[in-house]
N, C-alpha and C positions, 0 to 999 in steps of 0.2 A: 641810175637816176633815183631822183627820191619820190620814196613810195608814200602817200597819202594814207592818213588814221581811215580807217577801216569803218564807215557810217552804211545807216541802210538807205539803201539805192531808192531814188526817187526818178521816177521817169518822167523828165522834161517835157521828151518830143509832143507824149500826150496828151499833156497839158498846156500845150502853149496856148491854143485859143483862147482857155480863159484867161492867162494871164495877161496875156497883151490886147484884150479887147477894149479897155479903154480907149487903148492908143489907138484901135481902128476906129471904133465910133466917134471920132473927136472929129466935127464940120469944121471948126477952126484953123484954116493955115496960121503954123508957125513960120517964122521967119527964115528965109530959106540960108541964113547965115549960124544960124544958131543949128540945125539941121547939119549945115558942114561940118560945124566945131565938132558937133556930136559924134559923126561917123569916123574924123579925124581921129578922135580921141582913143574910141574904140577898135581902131584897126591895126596898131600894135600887139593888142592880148587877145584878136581876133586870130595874127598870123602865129601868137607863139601858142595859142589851144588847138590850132592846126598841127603844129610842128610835134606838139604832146600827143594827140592823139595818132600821128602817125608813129610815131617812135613807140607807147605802149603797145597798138595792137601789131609792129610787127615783132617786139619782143614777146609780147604772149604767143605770137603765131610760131615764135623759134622753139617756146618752151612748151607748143603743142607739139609740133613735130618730136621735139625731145625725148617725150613722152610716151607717144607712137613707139619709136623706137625700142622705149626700154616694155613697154607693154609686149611687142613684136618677139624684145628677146626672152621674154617670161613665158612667151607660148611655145617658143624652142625651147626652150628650158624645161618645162612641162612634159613637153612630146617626149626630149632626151631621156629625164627620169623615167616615164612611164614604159619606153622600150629597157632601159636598163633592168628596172622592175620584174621585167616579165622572163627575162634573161636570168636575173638572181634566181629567182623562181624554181628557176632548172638546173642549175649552178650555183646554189648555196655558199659553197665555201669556197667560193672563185676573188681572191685578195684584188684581181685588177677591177671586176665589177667592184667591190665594193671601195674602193679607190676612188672609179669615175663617179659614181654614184656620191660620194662626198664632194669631191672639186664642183659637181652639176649643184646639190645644195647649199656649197659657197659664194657659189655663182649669184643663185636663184636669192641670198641672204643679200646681197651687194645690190644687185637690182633692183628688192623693195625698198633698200635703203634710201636709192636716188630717186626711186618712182615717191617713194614719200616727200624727200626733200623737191620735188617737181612739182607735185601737187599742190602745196605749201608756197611757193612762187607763183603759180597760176592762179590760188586764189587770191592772192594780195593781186595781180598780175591784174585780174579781172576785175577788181574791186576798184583799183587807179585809175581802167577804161572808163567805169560805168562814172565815177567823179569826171573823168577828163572830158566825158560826152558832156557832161550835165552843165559843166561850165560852158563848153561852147556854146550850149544851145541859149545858155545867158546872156552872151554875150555877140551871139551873130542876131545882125538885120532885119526887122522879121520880112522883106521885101527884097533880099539880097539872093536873088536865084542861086548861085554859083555855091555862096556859102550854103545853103541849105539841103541843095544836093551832096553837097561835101558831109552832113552832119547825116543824113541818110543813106549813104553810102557806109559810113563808121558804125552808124547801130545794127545794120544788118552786119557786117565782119564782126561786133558783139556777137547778136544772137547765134552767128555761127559759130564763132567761139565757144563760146558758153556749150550751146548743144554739142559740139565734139569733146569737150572736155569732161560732162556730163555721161557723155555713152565709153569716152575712156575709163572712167572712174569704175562703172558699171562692169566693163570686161575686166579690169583691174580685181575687182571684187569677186566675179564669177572666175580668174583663174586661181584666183586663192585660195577659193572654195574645193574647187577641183584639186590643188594641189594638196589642199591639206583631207580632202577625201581620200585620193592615192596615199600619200604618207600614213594615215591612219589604217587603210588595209592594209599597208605594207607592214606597220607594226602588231596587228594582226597575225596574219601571215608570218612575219619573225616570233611574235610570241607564243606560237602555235608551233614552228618549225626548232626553236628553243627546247620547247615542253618535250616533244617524239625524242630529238635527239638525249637532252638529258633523258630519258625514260631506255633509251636503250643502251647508252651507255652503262646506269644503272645494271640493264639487264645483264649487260656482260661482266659488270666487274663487281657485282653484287654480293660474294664472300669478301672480300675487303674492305666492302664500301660497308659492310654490317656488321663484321665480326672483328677479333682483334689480329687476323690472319691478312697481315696486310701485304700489298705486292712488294715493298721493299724486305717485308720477313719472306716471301718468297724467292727471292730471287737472290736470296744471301745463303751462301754455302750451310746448308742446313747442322751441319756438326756442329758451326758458330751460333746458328740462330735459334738451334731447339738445344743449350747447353745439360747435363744427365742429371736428372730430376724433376724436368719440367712436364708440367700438369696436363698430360693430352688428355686425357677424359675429359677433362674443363673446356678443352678446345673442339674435343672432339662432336662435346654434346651442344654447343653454341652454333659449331658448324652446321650442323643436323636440323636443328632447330630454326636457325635462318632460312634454311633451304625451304623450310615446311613451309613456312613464314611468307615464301618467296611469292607468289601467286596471288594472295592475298595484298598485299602490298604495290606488287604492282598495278593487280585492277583499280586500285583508289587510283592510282597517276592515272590511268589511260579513262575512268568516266572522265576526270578533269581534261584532258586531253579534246575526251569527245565535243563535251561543254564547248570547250574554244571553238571545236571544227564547225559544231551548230553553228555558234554567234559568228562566226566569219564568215558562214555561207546566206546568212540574213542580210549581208551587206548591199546592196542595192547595187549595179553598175557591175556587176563582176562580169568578164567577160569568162565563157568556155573552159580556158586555160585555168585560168587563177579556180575557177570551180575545180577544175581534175586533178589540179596541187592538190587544194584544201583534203581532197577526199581522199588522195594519196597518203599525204602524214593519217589522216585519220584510220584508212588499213594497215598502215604501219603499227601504228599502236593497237590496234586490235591483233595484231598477227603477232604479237610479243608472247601471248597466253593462247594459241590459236591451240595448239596441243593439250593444252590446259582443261579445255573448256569442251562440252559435248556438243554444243550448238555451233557452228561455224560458219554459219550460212552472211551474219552480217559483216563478215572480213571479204568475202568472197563477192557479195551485193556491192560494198561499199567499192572493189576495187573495179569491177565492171562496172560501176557508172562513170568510174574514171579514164577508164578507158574507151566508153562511147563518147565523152566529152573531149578527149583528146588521145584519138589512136594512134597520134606519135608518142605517146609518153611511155617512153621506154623504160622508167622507173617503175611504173606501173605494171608494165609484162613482169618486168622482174621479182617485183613481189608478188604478183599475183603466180608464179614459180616459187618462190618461195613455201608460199602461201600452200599450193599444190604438190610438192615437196614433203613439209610438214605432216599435211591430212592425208597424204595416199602412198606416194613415194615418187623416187628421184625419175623413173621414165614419165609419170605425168606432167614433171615440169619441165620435162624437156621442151615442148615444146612452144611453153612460155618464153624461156628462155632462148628458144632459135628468135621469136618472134621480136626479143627485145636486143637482141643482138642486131637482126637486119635495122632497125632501126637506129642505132647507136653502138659501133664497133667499137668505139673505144672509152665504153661503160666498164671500169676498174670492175666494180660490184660486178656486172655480168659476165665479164668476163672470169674471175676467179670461181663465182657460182659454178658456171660452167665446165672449166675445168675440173674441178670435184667430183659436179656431180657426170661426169662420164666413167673417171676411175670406176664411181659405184655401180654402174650398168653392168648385166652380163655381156659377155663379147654376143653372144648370137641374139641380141636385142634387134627387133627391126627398125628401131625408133634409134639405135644408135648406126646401124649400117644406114639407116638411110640419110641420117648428118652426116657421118665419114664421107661419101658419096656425093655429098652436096658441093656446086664448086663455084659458089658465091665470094666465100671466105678462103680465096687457094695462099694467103698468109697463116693463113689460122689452122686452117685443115689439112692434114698432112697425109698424100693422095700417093705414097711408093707403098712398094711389097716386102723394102727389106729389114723395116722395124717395127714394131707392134704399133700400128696407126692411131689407137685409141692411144695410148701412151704418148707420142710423140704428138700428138693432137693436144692433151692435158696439157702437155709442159707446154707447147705454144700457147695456151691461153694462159695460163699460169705468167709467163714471162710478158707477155702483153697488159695482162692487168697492172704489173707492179711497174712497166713504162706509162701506164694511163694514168694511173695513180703516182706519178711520178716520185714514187720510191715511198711516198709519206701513207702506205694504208698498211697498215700491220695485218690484216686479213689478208690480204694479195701477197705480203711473204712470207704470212704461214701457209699459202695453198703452194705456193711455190716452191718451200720446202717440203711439202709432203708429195707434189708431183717429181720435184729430181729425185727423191727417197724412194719413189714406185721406180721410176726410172732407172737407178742404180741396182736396182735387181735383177735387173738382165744386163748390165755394163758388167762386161770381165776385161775391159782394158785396163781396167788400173781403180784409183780410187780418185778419181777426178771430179765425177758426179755428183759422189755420196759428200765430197767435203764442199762442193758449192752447195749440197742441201742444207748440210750444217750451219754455213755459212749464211740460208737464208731465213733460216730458224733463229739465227743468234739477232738478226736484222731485227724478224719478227715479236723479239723477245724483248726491243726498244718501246712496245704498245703494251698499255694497261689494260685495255679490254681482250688482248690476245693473252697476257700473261694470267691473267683470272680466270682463263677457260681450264679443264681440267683435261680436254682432251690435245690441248696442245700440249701442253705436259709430257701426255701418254706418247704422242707420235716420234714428239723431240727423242724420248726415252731409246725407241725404238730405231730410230736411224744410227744415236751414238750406241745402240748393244753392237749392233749392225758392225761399227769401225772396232768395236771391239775395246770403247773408252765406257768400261763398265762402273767407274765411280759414278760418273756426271749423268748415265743412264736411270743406276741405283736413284739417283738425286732427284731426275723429271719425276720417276716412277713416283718415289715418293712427295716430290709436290700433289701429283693428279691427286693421288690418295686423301692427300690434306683438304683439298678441296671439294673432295667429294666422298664422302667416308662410304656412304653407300653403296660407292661400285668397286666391286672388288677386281675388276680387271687389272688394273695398275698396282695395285697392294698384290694378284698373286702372282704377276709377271717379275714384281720388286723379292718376292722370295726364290720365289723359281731359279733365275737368275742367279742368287747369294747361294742357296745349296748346290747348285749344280756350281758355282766357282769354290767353295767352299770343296766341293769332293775333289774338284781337279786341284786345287791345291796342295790338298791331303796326298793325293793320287803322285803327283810330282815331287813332292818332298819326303813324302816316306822312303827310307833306307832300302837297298833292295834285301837285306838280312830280314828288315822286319815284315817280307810280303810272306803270302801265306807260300805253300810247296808248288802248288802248280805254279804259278805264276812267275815265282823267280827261277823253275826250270823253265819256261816259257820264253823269259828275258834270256837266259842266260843262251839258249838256243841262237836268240835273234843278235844276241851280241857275237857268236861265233861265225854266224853266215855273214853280216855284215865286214867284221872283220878278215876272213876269208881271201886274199888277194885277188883268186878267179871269180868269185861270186860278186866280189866289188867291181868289176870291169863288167860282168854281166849286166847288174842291178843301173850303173850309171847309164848305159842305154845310150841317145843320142846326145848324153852331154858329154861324152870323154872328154869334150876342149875344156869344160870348164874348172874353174877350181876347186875342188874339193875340201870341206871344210867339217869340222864337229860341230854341234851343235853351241857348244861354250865357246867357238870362238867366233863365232855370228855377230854380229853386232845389231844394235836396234834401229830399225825402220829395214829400207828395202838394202840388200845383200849383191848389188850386180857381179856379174861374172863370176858368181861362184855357184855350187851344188851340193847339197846335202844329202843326206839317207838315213832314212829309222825305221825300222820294224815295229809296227803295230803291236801293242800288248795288249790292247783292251780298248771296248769302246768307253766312253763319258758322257755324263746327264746332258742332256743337252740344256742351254739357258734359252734357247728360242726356238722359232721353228725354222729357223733361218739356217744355222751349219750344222754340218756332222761335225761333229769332235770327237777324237781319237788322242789316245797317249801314246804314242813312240817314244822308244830307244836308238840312242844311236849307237856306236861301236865302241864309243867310251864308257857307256852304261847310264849316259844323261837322261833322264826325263824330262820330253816338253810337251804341252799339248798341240796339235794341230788341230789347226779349225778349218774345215773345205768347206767354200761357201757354193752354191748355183749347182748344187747335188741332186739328183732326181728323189724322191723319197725311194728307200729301200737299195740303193745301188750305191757305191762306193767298197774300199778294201777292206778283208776281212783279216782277222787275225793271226798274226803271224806274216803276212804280207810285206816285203819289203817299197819301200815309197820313196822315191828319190824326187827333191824337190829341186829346181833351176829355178835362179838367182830368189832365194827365200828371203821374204818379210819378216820381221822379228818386231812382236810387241812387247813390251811389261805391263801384265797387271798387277794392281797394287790397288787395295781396298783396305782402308783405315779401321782398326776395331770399332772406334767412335763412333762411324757409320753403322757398323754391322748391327752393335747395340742398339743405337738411336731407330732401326730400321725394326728392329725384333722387339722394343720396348713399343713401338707406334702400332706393332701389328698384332700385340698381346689386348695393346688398349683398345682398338677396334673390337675385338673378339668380345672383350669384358662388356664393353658397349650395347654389342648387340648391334652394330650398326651395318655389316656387312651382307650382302644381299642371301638369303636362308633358302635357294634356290638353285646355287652354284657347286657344284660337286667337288672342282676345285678350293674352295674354299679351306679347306684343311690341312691344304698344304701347310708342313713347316718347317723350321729350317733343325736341322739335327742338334739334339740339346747338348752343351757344354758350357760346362761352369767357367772356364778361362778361355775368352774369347780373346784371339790373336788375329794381327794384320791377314791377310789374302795377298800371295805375291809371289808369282810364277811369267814363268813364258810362255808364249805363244807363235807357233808358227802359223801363219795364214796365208791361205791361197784361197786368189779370188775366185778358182772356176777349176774344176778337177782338169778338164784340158790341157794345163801344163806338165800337170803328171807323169812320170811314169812307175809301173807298178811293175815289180819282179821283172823289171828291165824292157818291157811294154808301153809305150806311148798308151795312152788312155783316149786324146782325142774328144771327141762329142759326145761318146755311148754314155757317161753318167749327167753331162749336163742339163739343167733345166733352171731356167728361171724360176727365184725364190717367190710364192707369193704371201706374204706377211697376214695373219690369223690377227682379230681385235685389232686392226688400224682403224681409227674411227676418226672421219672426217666429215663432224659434223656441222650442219649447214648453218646452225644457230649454238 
C-alpha cells in the first residue's frame, strides 16, 4: 500500500469538541435535504478510511509480531553465546566451540539486520495509522454512533501498538547492551588468555626466540649447520646472556598480564566461573618466575581464590601442583594433582604431569602407594604384581594424555617418550619398547616449545645411546649443550660417550702384533680354547642346534638361528651407566665389542671367560670425524668461556688428544639381558639381571 509523507501527529479525537462546536450550537434547522446530500457525499471516503485503517493497523500488527519474533530470537541467540562463552572458557583451543560461536554471531548480525529493517516499517507503519485515524475522524459524523465507536476502537489498537513497539524497541536496546557487554568480556578474557599463552610459549622457546640459535639451526644435522670455524664463543656468550636476561624480561610480560587480570576482574556482571578463569591465567603467569622469585605467596593466594570460586576447575588443581612441584617438590603436588584428575580424567596437561611426576617419587613413597592403591582410575592405575606398577602406571597416563590431547601436544609425546624409555629398562624381549620411545620423541620433536627445551635434548640423547645409535645421541647431547651452556650434564655425557667409543675403537682395531705382551698371550690363549673342538661343544652349551658362525660372518641387525663365541679380553670404558662393555675374540682373532645391557652392577663375565651368544644382534657404529671435532671445538669453547657449572667434578673430563682425528667405526654385539647367555658352557639365567636405572634423566616439569 502507499505509505503517506511522514507529518507530526495531530490528535483529532481530542479535539473535536472545539472543532465542531459551531455546528452543535447552530438553533437553526437546516434543510433536511441538504443534510442528506451531505452525509451522501461523505459516505464513500467514510467506507474507504475504514477499509485504510483496518488494512494499516493489521499490517503493523503483522510487523509487530515480526518483530516479537526476531527480538524472541536475539534472546536465544544471547543465551546460546553466553553458554558457548562459558564453555570456551574451559576449552580454549576447542575449533568446534569456536565454529558455533561464529555461525551464533552470524546469526545474531542477520537478525539486527531485519529487526532494523522492521523497525523502519513500523515506524512509517505507525505514522500512516496515526494519518489514517486523523482523516477518519474528519470525515465521520459527529452523531454517527457506529462510526465513532469504530474510530475508538482504532486509537486504542494505536496506542497499543505504539506501547508494544515502544517496550520492543527497549528490550531490543537492553539485549544489545547485554550482548555487546558479554562480547567485550569475552574480548577481555581472549585478550588476557592471548597474553599467558604468548608469555609461556615465550617461556619455553625463549633461546630461539632471542638468540640467533634458532629451532630450525637446531634440528639440522649439526656437522651441516655449525660448518668448522664457526664462532661459538659468539653464540655461546649471547646464549648465557639471554638466559640472564630471561627473568627480567619475563616479569615486564606477566605485570602486563596482571594489569589485564585487574581490569577484567573490574567488569561488573561476572559470574563465579569467569572470576576463577581470570585468576587462573593470572597464577599462571605468576608461576612462569615462581622459582625465580623468594616471595611466592601471591601465586599460591591467587590460585586458591580460584579454586574457592570454582572447585571444579581442574586447571586450577593443576597449576596449583605445579605451582607446588616447583616450590617444594613432586610428592606435594601429588596431591594436587590426584585432585585435578578426579575432577577431569581426560586433562592431556594432567595427565602427562602426572605420569612424570610418579617416575620421580621414591618407590617406598606413602603418597605414591597410596595412589597405586587407589581404584577410582582401574584404566589408569595399574593394580597386578607382575610389572613394576609405578612404571606401568606412568606409561598409562603417558599414553592417555597423548589420546586427550589427540596426538597434537608435543609435551604429552615427550612424557611418553620418556615413560617407554623408563620402561624399556626392564623390557628384555626385544627392542620394541625402546623404538616406540623413539618413535615418540621424533613425534615430539614436531613442537617448538618441546624442541627449545634443553632437557628434551638430554633424555632423546639418552634413549638413542640406549639403542646403541651413538651419532644422533652425540647430536641431542650436543643440542642440550647449546642451549644451555651452563649445565654440563649433556656436554659431559657428549664426551664421556666419544672417549669411551673412541677407546673401543682403538681397542678393536688395533693389530693383535701391536697389543702390549700380556694381552696378545691372553688373546692368543682364548683363540686356542675357542678353537679347541672339545672345548667348542662344551662352550656351546644348549645351543648345539644352532648354527654356528664367526663373528665376520654375522650380519647386521638380529642373526636368527645362529650362535656365536668370544673370549673376553678385557673390560671397556663404559659410555653410560647403562651396559657392561667388554671386548671379545672369537676363534678367528676378530675383535668386537659386546655390550650386555639389564646387568646387575658388579656381576657379569670376567676375563678370559668364554661367552656364547644365541641368535646375536650386530650393529655398526660409525661417528664422522666432523662430528668429533665439531663436538671437542664446542667443548674447548665452553671451557674458554667459563660457562660450565665450577661445582661439578666431572667437569674435566676430556677426550684423549690427537692431532689427526679419524671416523669411529666398529662393531658391536648386543644383548638385551645377560639371561640369554651362556658362560663357559653355563646358562647364566636371572643371577646377573637387574633392571637398568638411568643417572641425570631429567624430566622437568617446566
Amino acid at each position: 500500500m502507499r505509505f503517506f509523507r511522514k507529518i507530526s501527529r495531530c490528535n483529532y479525537l481530542s479535539f473535536t469538541p472545539a472543532i465542531f462546536l459551531p455546528v452543535i450550537c447552530e438553533t437553526a434547522k437546516k434543510e433536511e435535504t441538504i443534510m442528506q446530500s451531505s452525509l451522501f457525499q461523505i459516505s464513500p471516503v467514510l467506507t474507504l478510511t475504514g477499509l485504510q485503517l483496518d488494512a494499516t493497523i493489521s499490517l503493523v500488527s503483522q510487523l509487530i509480531l515480526d518483530l516479537e519474533s526476531q527480538i524472541a530470537t536475539l534472546t536465544q541467540l544471547d543465551l546460546d553465546q553466553h553458554h558457548i562463552l562459558q564453555i570456551i572458557a574451559t576449552d580454549p583451543g576447542n575449533a568446534y566451540l569456536q565454529d558455533e560461536l561464529t555461525s551464533i554471531r552470524n546469526q545474531w548480525t542477520a537478525c539486527l539486520t531485519r529487526c532494523a529493517d522492521l523497525e523502519y516499517s513500523l515506524e512509517i507503519g505507525i505514522t500512516t495509522l496515526e494519518h489514517s485515524l486523523d482523516l477518519a475522524v474528519l470525515v465521520t459524523p459527529l452523531f454517527s454512533k457506529d462510526d465513532l465507536s469504530l474510530l475508538d476502537r482504532a486509537g486504542n489498537n494505536l496506542t497499543i501498538l505504539q506501547k508494544t513497539f515502544e517496550n520492543l524497541k527497549k528490550e531490543h536496546s537492553r539485549l544489545i547492551q547485554i550482548w555487546s557487554s558479554r562480547v567485550s568480556e569475552h574480548i577481555q578474557m581472549e585478550e588476557l588468555r592471548i597474553a599467558v599463552d604468548a608469555l609461556l610459549l615465550l617461556r619455553d622457546t625463549w633461546i630461539p626466540e632471542t638468540t640467533q640459535l634458532t629451532t630450525e639451526l637446531l634440528m639440522t644435522d649439526p656437522v651441516v649447520a655449525f660448518p668448522p670455524g664457526y664462532d661459538f664463543n659468539s653464540l655461546i656468550q649471547e646464549v648465557v646472556r639471554s638466559t640472564e636476561e630471561k627473568p627480567e624480561k619475563l616479569s615486564e610480560r606477566i605485570s602486563h598480564i596482571v594489569e589485564l587480570a585487574t581490569k577484567a576482574l573490574t567488569t561488573s556482571n561476572l559470574t563465579p566461573m569467569q572470576k576463577a578463569q581470570i585468576l587462573l591465567l593470572k597464577g599462571k603467569a605468576l608461576n612462569v618466575i615462581a622459582t625465580l622469585t623468594q616471595d611466592t605467596s601471591e601465586v599460591k593466594v591467587t590460585l586458591e581464590r580460584a579454586l574457592e570460586l570454582d572447585p571444579e576447575l581442574a586447571d586450577a588443581c593443576c597449576e596449583m601442583g605445579e605451582f607446588e612441584w616447583l616450590t617444594v617438590g613432586p610428592e606435594a603436588a601429588l596431591n594436587s594433582l590426584k585432585k585435578a584428575l578426579k575432577i577431569d580424567s581426560q586433562n592431556p596437561h594432567i595427565l602427562w604431569r602426572l605420569s612424570m611426576l610418579l617416575r620421580q617419587l621414591p618407590k617406598d613413597s606413602p603418597s605414591l602407594c597410596e595412589f597405586l592403591s587407589n581404584s577410582e582410575f582401574p584404566d589408569l592405575i595399574y593394580q597386578g604384581d607382575d610389572v613394576d606398577a609405578t612404571v606401568a602406571t606412568s606409561l598409562r597416563l603417558a599414553h592417555a594424555a597423548v589420546r586427550a590431547a589427540k596426538a597434537s601436544l608435543g609435551r604429552a609425546w615427550e612424557c611418553l617418550g620418556n615413560a617407554l624409555f623408563t620402561a624399556s629398562l626392564g623390557d628384555s624381549s626385544g627392542g620394541g619398547v625402546i623404538s616406540r620411545s623413539l618413535a615418540a620423541f621424533a613425534q615430539a620433536a614436531k613442537y617448538s616449545d618441546v624442541v627449545s627445551q634443553p632437557h628434551f635434548h638430554f633424555n632423546r640423547a639418552g634413549a638413542l645411546n640406549y639403542v646403541d645409535n651413538f651419532n644422533d645421541a652425540l647430536s641431542s647431547w650436543f643440542r642440550a649443550s647449546l642451549l644451555d651452556p651452563a649445565w654440563p650434564a649433556p656436554r659431559i655425557a657428549a664426551m664421556r660417550c666419544l672417549k669411551a667409543l673412541q677407546k673401543m675403537h682403538t681397542a678393536v682395531s688395533t693389530p693383535l702384533q701391536s697389543l702390549d705382551k700380556i694381552t696378545r698371550k691372553r688373546v692368543a690363549t682364548l683363540i686356542s680354547t675357542l678353537s679347541a673342538p672339545k672345548s667348542k661343544t662344551r662352550h656351546l652349551g644348549p645351543f648345539q642346534n644352532l648354527r654356528e658362525c664367526s663373528f665376520d660372518e654375522l650380519s647386521e641387525g638380529s642373526n636368527k638361528g645362529v650362535v656365536c663365541c668370544g673370549g673376553v679380553v678385557t673390560s671397556l670404558p663404559s659410555d653410560s651407566e647403562l651396559p657392561l662393555n667388554l671386548l671379545i675374540v672369537d676363534a678367528d682373532g676378530t675383535f668386537v665389542v659386546l655390550r650386555i645391557f639389564q646387568i646387575s652392577k658388579g656381576s657379569g663375565p670376567s676375563t678370559k671367560d668364554v661367552i656364547t651368544i644365541p641368535n646375536p644382534i650386530i650393529e655398526e657404529c660409525s661417528i664422522p670425524s666432523d662430528l668429533i671435532k665439531l663436538l671437542r671445538t664446542f667443548d674447548a669453547c665452553v671451557r674458554a668461556e667459563g660457562s660450565e657449572s665450577p661445582d661439578d667434578d666431572d667437569i674435566s673430563l676430556e677426550v684423549d688428544g690427537d692431532s689427526s682425528i679419524v671416523d669411529i667405526k666398529f662393531r658391536i654385539v648386543r644383548v638385551p639381558s645377560p639371561q640369554f647367555l651362556c658362560v663357559n658352557g653355563s646358562r647364566v639365567g636371572r643371577m646377573w639381571t637387574a633392571a637398568a636405572v638411568p643417572k641425570n634423566v631429567f624430566f622437568a616439569s617446566v
